[in-house]
N, C-alpha and C positions, 0 to 999 in steps of 0.2 A: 773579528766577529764571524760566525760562522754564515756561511749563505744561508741555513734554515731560520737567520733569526732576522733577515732582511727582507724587503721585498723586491722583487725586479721583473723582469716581461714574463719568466716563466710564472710567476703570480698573477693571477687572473683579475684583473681590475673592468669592471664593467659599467658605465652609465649609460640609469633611462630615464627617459620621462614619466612623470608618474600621470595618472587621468586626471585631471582636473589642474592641471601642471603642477610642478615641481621637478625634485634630483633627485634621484635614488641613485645609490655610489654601492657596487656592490665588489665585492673584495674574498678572492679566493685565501686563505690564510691557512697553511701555504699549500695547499693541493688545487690544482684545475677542478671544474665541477663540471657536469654537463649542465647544459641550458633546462631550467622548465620551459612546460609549453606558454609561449607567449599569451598575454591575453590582451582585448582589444585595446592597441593602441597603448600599451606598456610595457614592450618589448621584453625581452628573455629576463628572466631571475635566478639568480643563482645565489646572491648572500647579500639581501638588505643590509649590508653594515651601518651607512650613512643615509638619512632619507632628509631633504629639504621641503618641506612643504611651501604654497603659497606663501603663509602667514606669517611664513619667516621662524616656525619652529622646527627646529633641527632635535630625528629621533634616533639615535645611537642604540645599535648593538652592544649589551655587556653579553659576552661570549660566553664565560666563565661560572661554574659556579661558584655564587656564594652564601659561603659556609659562617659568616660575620667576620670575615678576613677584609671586608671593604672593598673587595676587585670590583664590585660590579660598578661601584664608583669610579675608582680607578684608573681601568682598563679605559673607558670612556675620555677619562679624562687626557688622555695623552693625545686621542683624535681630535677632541675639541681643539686641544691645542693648535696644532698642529693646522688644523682645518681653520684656525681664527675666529671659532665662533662664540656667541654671546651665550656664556653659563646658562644666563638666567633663563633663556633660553630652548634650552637642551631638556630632551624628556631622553632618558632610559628606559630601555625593555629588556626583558630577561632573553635572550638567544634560543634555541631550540638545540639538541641534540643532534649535529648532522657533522661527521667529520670532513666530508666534502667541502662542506660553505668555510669552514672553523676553524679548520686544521684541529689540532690537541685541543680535549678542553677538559680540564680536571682543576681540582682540588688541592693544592701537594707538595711537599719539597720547596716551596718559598721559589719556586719557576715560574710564576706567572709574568711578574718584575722583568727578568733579563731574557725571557723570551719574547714579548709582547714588547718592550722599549721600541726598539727600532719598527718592526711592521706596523703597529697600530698608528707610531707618527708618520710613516712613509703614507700608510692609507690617509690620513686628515691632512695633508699637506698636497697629494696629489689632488684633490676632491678643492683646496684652495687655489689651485694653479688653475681647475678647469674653470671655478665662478671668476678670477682673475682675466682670463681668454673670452670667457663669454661680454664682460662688460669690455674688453677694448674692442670687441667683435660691434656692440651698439654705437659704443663713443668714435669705431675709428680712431682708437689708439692705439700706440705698441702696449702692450699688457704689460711693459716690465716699466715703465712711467707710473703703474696703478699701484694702490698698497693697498691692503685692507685693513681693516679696526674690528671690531667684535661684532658679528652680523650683517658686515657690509662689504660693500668694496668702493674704493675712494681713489677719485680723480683728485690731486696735488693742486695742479694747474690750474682750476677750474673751481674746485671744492665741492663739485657735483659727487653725488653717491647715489648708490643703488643696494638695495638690502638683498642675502643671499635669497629669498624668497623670490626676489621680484627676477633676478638669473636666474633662478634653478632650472627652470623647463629650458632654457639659453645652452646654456651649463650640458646640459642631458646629449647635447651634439657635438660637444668641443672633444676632439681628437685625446683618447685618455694617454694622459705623459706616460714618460719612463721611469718608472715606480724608481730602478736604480740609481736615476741622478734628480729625481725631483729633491729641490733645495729645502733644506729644514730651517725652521728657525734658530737664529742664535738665540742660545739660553738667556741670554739677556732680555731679551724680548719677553719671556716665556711671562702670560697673563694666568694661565691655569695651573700649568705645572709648578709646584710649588705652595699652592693656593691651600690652605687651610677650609677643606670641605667636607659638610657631615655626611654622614651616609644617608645613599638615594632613597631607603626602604625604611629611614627612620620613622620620619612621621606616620608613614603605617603600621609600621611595631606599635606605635605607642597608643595609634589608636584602636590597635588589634585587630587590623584587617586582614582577612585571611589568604596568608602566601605563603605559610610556611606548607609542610608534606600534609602536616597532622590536619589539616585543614581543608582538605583536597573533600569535595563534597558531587559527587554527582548524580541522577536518577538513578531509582531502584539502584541505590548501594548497599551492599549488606556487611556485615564487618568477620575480621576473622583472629583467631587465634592460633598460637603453634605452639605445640609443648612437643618438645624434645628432650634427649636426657640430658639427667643433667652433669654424667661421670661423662667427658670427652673421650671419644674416641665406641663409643656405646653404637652397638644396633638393634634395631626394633625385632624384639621375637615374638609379643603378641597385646592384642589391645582389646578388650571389652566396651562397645562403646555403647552400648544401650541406654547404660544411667546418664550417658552425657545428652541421647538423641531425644528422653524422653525431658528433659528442660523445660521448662516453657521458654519460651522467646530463640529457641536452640533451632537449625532450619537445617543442619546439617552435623556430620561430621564424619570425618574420612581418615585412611591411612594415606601419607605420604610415601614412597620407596626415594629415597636419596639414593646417590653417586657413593658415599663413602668424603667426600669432600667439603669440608667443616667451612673451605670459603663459596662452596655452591648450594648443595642441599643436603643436608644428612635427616636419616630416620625422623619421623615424627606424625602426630596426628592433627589437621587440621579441625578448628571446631569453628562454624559458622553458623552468627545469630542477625537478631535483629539492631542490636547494638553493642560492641565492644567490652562493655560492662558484664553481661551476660555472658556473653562466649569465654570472658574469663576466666568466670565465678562458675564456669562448666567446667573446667580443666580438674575441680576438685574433684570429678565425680569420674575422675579417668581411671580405668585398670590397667596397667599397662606393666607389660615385662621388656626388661633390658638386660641383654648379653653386653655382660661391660668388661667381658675378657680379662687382661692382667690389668688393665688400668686403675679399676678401683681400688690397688694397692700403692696405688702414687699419693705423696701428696708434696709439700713443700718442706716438711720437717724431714723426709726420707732423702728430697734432692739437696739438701742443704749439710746434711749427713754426708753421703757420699761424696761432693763437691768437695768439701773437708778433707774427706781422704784418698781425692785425686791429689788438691794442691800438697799436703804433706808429702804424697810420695816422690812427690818432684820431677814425676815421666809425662812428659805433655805428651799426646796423639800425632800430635802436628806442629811443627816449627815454619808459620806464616811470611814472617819478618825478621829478617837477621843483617845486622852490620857489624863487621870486627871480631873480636875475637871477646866473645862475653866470657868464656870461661876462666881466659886468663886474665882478665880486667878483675872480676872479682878474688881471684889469687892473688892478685898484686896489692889488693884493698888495701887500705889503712881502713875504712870503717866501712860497714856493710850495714846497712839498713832494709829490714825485713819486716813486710806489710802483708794482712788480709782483709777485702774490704769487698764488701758487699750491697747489692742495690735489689730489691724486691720486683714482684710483677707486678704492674700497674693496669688498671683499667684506661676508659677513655670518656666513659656517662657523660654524654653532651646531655644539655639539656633536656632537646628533642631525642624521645627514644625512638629505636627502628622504626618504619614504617613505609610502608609501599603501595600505592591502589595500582589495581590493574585490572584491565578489563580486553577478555580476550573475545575478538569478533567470530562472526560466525562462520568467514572466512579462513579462520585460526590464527588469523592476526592477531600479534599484541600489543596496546594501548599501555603507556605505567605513567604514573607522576611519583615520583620515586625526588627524594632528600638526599641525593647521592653525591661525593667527591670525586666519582668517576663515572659520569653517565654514557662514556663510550664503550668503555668498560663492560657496563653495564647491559647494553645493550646487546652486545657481542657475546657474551657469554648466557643469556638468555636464550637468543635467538639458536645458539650453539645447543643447550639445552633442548630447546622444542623445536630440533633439526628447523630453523627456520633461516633463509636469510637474510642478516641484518636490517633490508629496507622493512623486512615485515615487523622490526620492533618498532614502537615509536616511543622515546621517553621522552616526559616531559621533566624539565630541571626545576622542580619547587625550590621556594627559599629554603634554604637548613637551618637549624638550630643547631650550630656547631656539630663539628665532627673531628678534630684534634686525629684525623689518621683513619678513625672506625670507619667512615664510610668511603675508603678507598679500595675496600673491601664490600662487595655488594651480595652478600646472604641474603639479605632484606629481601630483596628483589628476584630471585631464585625462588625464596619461598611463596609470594605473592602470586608470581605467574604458574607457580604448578598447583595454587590451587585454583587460582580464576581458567587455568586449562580445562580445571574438571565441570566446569559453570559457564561454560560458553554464553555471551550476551549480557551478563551480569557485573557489574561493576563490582571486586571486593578487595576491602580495604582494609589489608594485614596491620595492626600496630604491636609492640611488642613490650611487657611490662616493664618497669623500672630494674624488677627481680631477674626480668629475660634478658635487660641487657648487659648489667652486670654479670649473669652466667656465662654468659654464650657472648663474652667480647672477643676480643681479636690483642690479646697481651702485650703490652712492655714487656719481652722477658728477663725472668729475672737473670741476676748474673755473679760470680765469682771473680777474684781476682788476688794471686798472692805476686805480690808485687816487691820487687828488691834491689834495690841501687847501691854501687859501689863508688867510694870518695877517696882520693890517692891523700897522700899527704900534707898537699896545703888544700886539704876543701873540697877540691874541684870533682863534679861527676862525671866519671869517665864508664859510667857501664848500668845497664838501666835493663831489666828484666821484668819480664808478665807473664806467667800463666794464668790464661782467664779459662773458666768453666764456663762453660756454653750450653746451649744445645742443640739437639741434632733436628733442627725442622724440615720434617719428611715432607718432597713434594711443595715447598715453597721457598723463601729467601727466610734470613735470621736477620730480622727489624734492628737487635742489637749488637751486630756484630763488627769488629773491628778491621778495618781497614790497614796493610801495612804500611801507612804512614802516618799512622796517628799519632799527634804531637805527643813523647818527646822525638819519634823517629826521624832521622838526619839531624837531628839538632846533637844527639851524643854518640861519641865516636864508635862503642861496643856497645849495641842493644839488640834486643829477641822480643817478640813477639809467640807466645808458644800456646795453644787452646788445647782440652778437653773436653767431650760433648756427654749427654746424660739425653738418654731417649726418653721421650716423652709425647702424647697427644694432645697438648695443649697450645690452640690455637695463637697463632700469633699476630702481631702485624704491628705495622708504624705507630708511634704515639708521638706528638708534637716534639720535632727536633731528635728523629729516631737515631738510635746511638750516639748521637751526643748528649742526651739529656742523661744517660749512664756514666759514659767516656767522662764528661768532663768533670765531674766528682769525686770520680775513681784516680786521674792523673792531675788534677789539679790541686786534689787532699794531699797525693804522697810526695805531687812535688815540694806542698807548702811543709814537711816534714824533713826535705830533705834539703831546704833553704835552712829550717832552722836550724837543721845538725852542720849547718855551713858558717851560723854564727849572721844569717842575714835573712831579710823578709824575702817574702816571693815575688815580689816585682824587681827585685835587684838578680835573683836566680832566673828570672824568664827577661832580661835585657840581655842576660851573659850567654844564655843558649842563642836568642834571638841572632845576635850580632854576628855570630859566626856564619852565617850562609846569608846570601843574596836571596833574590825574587827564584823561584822556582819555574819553570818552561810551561807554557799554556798546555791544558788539553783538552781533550773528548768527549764528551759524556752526556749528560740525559739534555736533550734540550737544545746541543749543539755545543760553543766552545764555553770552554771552562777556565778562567783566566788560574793562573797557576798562584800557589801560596805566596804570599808577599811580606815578607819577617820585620820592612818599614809601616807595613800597614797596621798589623801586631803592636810595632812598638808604639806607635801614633796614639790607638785607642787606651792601650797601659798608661802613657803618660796623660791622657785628657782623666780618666778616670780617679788618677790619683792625685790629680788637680780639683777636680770639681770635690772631692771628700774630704780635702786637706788630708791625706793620708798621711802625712809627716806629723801631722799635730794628734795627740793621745784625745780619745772622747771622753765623755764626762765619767766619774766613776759610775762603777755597776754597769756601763757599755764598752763594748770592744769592737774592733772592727774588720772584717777580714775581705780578703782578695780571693779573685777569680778572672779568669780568661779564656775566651774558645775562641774558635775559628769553627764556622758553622755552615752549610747552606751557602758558600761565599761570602757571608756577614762577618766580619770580626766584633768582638765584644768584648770588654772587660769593664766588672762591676765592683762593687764595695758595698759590704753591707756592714750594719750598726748593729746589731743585736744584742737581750741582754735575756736572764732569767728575772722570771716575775715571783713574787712572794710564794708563790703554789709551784713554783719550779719549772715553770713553763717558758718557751723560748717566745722571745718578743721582738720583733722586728720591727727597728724603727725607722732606717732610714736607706734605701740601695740610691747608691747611683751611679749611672750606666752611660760609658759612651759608646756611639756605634757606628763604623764606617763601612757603610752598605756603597758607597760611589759618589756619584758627584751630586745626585739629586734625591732631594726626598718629596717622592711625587704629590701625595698628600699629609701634609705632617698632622693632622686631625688621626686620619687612620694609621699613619706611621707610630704614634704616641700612645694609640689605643694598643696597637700588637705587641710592642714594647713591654706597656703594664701588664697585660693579660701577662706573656710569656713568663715574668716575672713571678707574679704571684699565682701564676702553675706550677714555676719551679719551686717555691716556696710552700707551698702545698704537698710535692713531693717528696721535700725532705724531711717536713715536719711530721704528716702523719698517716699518706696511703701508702696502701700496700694489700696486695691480693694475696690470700694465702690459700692453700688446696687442703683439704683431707679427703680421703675415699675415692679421688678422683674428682672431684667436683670443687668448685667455688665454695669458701666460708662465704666471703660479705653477699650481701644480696640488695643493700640501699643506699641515699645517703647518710642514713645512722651511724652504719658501719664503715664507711668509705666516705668518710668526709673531706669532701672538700672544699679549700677554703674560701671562707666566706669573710664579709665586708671589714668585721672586727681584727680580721689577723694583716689589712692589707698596711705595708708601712708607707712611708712620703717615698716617691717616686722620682729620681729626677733624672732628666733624661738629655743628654745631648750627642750630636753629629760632629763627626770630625771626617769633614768631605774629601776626598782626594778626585782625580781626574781617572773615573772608570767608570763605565758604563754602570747603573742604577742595580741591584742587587735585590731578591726579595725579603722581608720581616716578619712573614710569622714565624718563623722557628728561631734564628741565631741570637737572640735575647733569652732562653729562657737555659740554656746551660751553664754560665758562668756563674749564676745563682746562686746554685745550690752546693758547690766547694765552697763558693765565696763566705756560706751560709755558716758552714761547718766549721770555715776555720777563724771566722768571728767567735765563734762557742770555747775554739780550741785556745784562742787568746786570753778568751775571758775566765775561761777554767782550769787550761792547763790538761782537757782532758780529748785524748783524739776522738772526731768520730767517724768510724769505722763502715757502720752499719748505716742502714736508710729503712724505715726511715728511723728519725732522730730520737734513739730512748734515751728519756730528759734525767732518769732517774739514775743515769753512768756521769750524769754531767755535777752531781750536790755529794 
């Protein structure tokens, strides 16, 4: 495990007394912090993580935003553990934006799990050693005679106890341990971890208390709008804004000048009213010209064209991934199987659409409560914006309504402060239409792939080919691009990996499970094609690659160590999956059933789905089920079961019927009309199990939701006899 993902003396661990007594346990995670200024009689503050009041209620730090991913739950819960204290107990609060006290705090990549494991229990466990110290300090005992129960600390001997309450201020003096050897509990012990708990913020969803962005309410706030164009890659050449200023309820409205940078600020006019309603229904009245250069001859029918006749000519740009000798592997063939397969752009439409309040002082300090997946991010590239230094942003972390990637990317919040820059003193509170978000997302891109595998003469594949059509994203990373090891890589002896890029200004970014929610479709359909030209299903073609290589060497990567692919952990989740569906046994007629498998986020997963055509020819999905070996623990199996079904029936939505398409440079769909996604009637029975090994805890929103959607297709494929190729799913190839 990496040292960034533990704690030890170089982590900052602080206790104080609080006024009116108590603990406050405060926890650098993982960077030192300077001290605030003390105030009377509560010594220095640096990161309330843990606060014990008198009363014996214990208030937790949730670091993290959340986006309904259930961290804020979560996160907590590992300290409580750890700390020994009473659930019922335990109040959460949302954290503050400060990377100093926090260390990382994002949204993202299914990281939150395996990087928080270990520190958040070294914090709650040290914060138990010192209220442990403090009562042998009253009793005159050795501390290691004492144990604690839920809220207390307990004399053996004696039967005497003391609640953490009645030590805290005790507590506040005891020498803080060695974060690196303070004892954890054996999992056997574990009261919370494990514990089947709702989400912290439920009851106030339900009674609509306002925590989400959209809800962000403060004196003299005035509301605002953005229209931008809507061909990408467009700049502003001229605006009339008279009919918009002469409004009623209309208080302003301005040009914006952008950077040129579609994830910062690009061209636009802000319109600012007395309520959000207004400022919108202004937009109609805008004039406005746009230089939209060559781009408004783009669309997706043109990239899909071309794409075509990159893969036909058979000359890739770039050879990424190479083992053996492909060329003569396929000379050698006895059969040569020859695929092209395709997956569209996708949106992200959370719920909650953009939205950002932000109120710049008079100072030129900036104030935001911003619904962000990266509010460090966020703050940094603001402050970058209005030459400020970082301490002079302050965001506040509102609840979000989902973000599935969109808001790991902060436009939102670019746009909000350069218009409250022009408003000094005034609170304004950017939201952005259901039509704005859909325009102006941050894309799935779409992708190509002719794909071709060669099978010597008893079966066996010995030579595995890709060219994938890509594109070229100027100026940032490609959300779906392929890594040169993606499964089948090392698993067959001659394989290439080769791309083609298609210029384009079409904003991009992560969508839930980025590149695998493409990858696994695309290799999991043509391996189930290339089992069947073997004369066998694809769980008996992915035991036979599998077997052949061991566990793979640890390594590096975002977050700290990266345990390395593990081809027994693969086969683990394969056979629980084909256990729990009876996959051996045929379904009822008019159902069929097909297989899928990824390796995701460090999640493994393999699923089974039932599906069948309905009288109107529509695909029906009745039954997935999934098993998942994330580690040895699943912290909260409430929220573990919720990210599970979500992922699922996102990838199932995926396949069946979004998809973003361009003409003229701009977005067709503009709502959920057009871009439906699925809703309560398509979802099927869900059944979900763990199959635990001995590895440190792994995260769950992403590595559930790409096994899916192959699995999905080649259910159809069984039931019809017909491949599917494309995404998403036309039902009208399938009768």
């Amino acid at each position: 495990m990496s040292e960034t993902m533990t704690l030890d003396r170089r982590s900052l661990l602080k206790a104080s007394a609080l006024a009116g007594g108590g603990l406050m346990l405060a926890v650098a995670l993982p960077l030192p912090a300077r001290a605030a200024a003390a105030g009377a009689g509560q010594g220095a503050e640096l990161n309330a993580f843990i606060t014990i009041a008198p009363d014996n209620v214990i208030t937790i730090v949730g670091k993290n935003p959340e986006i309904g991913q259930g961290i804020k739950t979560m996160l907590p819960m590992l300290i409580a553990e750890e700390l020994d204290a009473d659930w019922d107990q335990v109040k959460i609060v949302q954290g503050g934006t400060d990377t100093a006290k926090y260390g990382m705090q994002m949204a993202g990549g299914s990281t939150a799990t395996p990087m928080n494991w270990l520190p958040l229990r070294q914090a709650g466990a040290a914060g138990r050693q010192m209220l442990l110290q403090a009562a042998a300090r009253r009793w005159g005992v050795d501390s290691a005679k004492l144990v604690t129960e839920p809220g207390k600390v307990v004399d053996p001997a004696s039967g005497r106890s003391l609640t953490y309450g009645e030590l805290a201020s005790e507590a506040a003096d005891v020498a803080v341990p060695d974060l690196a050897k303070v004892p954890l509990k054996d999992p056997k012990d574990f009261r919370i971890i494990g514990r089947a708990i709702g989400g912290i913020d439920s009851g106030r969803i339900v009674k609509g208390e306002p925590i989400f962005g959209l809800d962000t309410q403060l004196p003299g706030m005035v509301h605002a709008a953005y229209e931008r164009a809507r061909v990408f890659g467009s700049k502003l050449k001229s605006a009339d804004l008279d009919a918009v200023k002469a409004t009623p309820g209309v208080l302003d409205a301005f040009v914006i000048e952008g950077n040129g940078q579609a994830d910062q600020l690009v061209d636009g006019v802000a319109i600012i009213a007395k309520n959000w309603w207004i400022a919108n229904k202004a937009r109609e009245k805008l004039s406005i010209e746009w230089d939209t250069g060559e781009w408004s001859g783009h669309s997706t029918a043109g990239y899909d064209q071309r794409a075509r006749e990159l893969m036909a000519a058979g000359k890739p740009e770039d050879v990424f991934s190479s083992d053996g000798d492909v060329d003569a592997a396929f000379a050698s063939a006895a059969k040569v199987l020859d695929a092209e397969y395709f997956y569209p752009f996708l949106a992200h439409v959370p719920m909650e659409p953009q939205n950002c309040t932000a109120l710049c002082h008079e100072d030129g300090s900036m104030e935001m409560w911003a619904p962000t997946q990266m509010p460090q991010g966020g703050q940094m590239a603001v402050a970058q914006m209005l030459g400020l230094s970082p301490d002079k942003v302050t965001v506040h972390m509102t609840r979000t309504g989902g973000g599935f990637g969109r808001r790991l990317t902060n436009d939102f919040m670019h746009q909000a402060a350069a218009i409250a820059k022009k408003m000094p003193g005034t609170p304004v509170q950017l939201i952005w239409s259901r039509e704005d978000d859909v325009h102006s997302d941050f894309y799935r891109p779409a992708g190509w792939h002719r794909l071709r595998a060669a099978l010597d003469g008893d079966g066996k594949l010995i030579g595995f080919d890709d060219h994938f059509i890509t594109f070229d994203i100027t100026g940032g990373f490609n959300p779906a691009a392929m890594a040169p090891d993606i499964f089948p890589a090392r698993f067959v002896p001659n394989l290439r990996y080769a791309q083609s890029k298609l210029k384009t200004r079409v904003p991009m970014g992560a969508l839930r499970a980025p590149s695998s929610n493409a990858l696994a479709f695309v290799t999991q359909a043509f391996l189930d094609e290339v089992a069947e030209a073997q004369g066998r299903d694809l769980p008996a073609l992915l035991d036979d690659l599998l077997s052949s290589r061991g566990k793979f060497p640890d390594s590096r990567g975002f977050g700290g160590a990266q345990p390395g692919f593990d081809p027994a952990r693969a086969k683990g989740v394969i056979r629980k999956a084909m256990e729990m569906s009876a996959w051996d046994r045929p379904s009822s007629p008019g159902r069929a059933k097909g297989f899928g498998y990824y390796f995701s986020h460090m999640g493994y997963f393999a699923e089974v789905v039932e599906a069948s055509l309905s009288d109107r020819g529509q695909v029906e999905v009745h039954n997935v089920w999934a098993a998942g070996d994330v580690g040895s623990h699943i912290i909260n199996p409430f929220g573990a079961l919720n990210q599970v079904e979500g992922s699922i029936i996102d990838g199932i939505g995926q396949a069946t019927s979004l998809a973003i398409e361009l003409d003229g440079g701009a977005v067709v769909q503009s709502n959920y009309n057009d871009y439906p996604v699925p809703r309560m009637p398509v979802t099927p029975e869900i059944h979900v199990e763990w199959v635990k090994t001995d590895h440190n805890p792994t995260g769950l929103g992403e590595p559930a939701l790409p096994p899916v959607i192959p699995a999905l297709t080649n259910a159809l494929h069984k039931l019809t006899g017909k491949r599917i190729r494309r995404l998403p799913i036309d039902t009208k190839q399938l009768v």
